[in-house]
C-alpha positions in Angstrom: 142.1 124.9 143.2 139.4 126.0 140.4 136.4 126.2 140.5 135.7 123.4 138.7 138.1 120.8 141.1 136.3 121.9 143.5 133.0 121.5 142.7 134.1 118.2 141.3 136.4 117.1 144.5 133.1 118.0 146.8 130.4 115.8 145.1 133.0 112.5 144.9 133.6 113.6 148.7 129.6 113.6 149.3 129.0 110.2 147.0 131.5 108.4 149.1 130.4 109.6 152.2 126.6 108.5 150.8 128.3 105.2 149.9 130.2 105.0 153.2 126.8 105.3 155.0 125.8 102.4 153.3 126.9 98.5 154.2 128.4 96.2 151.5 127.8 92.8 151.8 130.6 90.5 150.5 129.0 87.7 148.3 130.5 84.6 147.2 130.6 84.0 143.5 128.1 81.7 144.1 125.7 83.9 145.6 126.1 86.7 142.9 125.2 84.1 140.7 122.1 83.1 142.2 120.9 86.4 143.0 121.0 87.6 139.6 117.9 87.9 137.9 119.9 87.8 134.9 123.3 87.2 133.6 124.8 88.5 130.7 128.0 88.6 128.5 128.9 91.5 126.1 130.7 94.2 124.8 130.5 97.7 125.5 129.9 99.5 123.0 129.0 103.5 124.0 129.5 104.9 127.2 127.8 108.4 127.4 128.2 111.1 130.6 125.9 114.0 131.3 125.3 115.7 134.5 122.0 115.3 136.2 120.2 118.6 136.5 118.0 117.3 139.7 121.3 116.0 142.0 124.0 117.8 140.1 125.5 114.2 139.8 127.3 113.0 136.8 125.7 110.1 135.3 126.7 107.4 132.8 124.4 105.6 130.7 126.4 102.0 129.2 125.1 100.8 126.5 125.6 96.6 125.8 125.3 95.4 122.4 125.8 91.9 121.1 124.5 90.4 124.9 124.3 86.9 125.1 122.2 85.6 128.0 123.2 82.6 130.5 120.0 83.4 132.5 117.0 85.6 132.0 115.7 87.5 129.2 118.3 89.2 126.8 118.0 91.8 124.1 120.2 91.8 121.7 121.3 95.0 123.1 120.8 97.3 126.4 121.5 100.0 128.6 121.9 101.0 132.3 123.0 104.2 134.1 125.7 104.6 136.9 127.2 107.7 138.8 130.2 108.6 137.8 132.0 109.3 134.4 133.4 113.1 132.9 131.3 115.8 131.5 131.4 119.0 131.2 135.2 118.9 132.1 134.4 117.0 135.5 135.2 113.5 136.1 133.1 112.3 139.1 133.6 108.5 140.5 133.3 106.7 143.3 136.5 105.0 144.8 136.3 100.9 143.8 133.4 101.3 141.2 134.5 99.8 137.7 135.0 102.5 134.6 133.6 101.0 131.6 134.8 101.8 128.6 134.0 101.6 124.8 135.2 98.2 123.9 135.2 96.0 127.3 134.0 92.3 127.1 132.1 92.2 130.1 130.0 89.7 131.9 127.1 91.2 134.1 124.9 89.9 136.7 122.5 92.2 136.8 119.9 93.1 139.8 116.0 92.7 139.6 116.2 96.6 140.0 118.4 97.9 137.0 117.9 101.2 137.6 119.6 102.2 140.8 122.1 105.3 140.6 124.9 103.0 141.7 124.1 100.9 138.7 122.9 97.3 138.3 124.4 94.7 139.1 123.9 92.4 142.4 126.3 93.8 145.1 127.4 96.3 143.2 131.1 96.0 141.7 130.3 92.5 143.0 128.7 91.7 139.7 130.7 93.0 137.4 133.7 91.3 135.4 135.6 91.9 132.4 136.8 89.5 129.8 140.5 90.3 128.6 142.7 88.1 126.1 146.0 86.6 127.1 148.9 86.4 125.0 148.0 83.2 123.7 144.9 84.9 122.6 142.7 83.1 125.7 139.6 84.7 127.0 140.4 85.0 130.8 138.0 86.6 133.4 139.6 89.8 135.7 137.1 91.2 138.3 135.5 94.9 138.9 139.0 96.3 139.2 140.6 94.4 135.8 142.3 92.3 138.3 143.2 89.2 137.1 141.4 86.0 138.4 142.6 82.4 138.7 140.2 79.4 139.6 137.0 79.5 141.6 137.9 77.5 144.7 134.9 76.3 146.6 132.1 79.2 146.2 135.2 82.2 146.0 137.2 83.6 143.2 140.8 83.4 143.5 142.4 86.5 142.4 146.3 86.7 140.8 148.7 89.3 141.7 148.3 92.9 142.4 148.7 94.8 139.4 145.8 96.0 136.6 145.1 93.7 134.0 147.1 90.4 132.7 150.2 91.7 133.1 150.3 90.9 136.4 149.2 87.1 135.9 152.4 85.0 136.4 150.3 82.1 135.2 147.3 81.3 133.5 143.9 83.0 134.5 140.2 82.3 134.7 139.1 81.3 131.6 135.6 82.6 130.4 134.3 79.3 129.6 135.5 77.7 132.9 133.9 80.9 134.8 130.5 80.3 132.3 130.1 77.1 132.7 130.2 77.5 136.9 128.1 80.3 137.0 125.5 78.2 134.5 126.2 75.0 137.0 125.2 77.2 140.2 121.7 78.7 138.1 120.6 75.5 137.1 120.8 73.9 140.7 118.9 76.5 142.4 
């Protein structure tokens, strides 16, 4: 190995093991929803990496543009930073985190606190989805991982097959409105 995989190979180990320290709760849809302080739909539009000269991390700053709020102040643009991303020739990440990318049509439901290192959204890759097209030209919801998700059953998401994206859908997904007007449903009554 180089130099450079190694380096690179020991801070994702020391990240995960950080994040392995550390207990994730699984939240229902509902509850991301009402723990957001506000949520958010967009598209990314820059995703910039540099590596932090305090922790030696590599950081990614996201910057939103053309936001539309369902809750909460927006702006008509805005920025966070994660870990994670490649610079200088390293490509850091933690395992399960979503990779943004210039582009994405997310929807974010983002913490009080929107400057943690692990980025933020409420529960983490809990609060983040991205909005993909369908053949038929559909806006469908996928989760953290670009999985595609069905129907909201009760409080929970229902995902579709295994697979990345669409693709994988043997029938239709999750439209954005339908997940919208939920999320909107769930705000109002709390």
């Amino acid at each position: 190995m180089g130099k450079n995989t190694s380096r690179a190979t020991t801070l994702v180990i020391l990240l995960a093991s950080h994040l392995a320290a550390s207990t994730v709760t699984p939240l229902s849809l509902r509850e991301v929803s009402t723990r957001a302080s506000r949520v958010t739909a967009g598209r990314v539009e820059r995703v910039t990496a540099r590596r932090d000269s305090q922790s030696g991390r590599i950081v990614s700053r996201i910057e939103i543009a053309e936001a539309r709020a369902l809750a909460g102040q927006t702006p008509g643009r805005f920025s966070f930073e994660m870990v994670g991303g490649t610079a200088e020739g390293i490509r850091q990440w933690i395992a399960g985190f979503p990779a943004f990318e210039a582009g994405d049509q997310v929807v974010l439901f983002l913490a009080q606190d929107t400057t943690t290192p692990l980025g933020p959204t409420v529960g983490l890759w809990q609060g983040v989805f991205f909005v993909q097209k369908d053949a038929g030209g559909q806006e469908i919801i996928t989760d953290h991982a670009r999985r595609p998700l069905v129907e909201i059953r009760g409080e929970e998401l229902v995902r579709g097959p295994a697979g990345r994206g669409l693709a994988a859908a043997s029938s239709g997904g999750l439209t954005l409105e339908a997940f919208l007007s939920q999320v909107r449903a769930w705000r109002e009554a709390r």
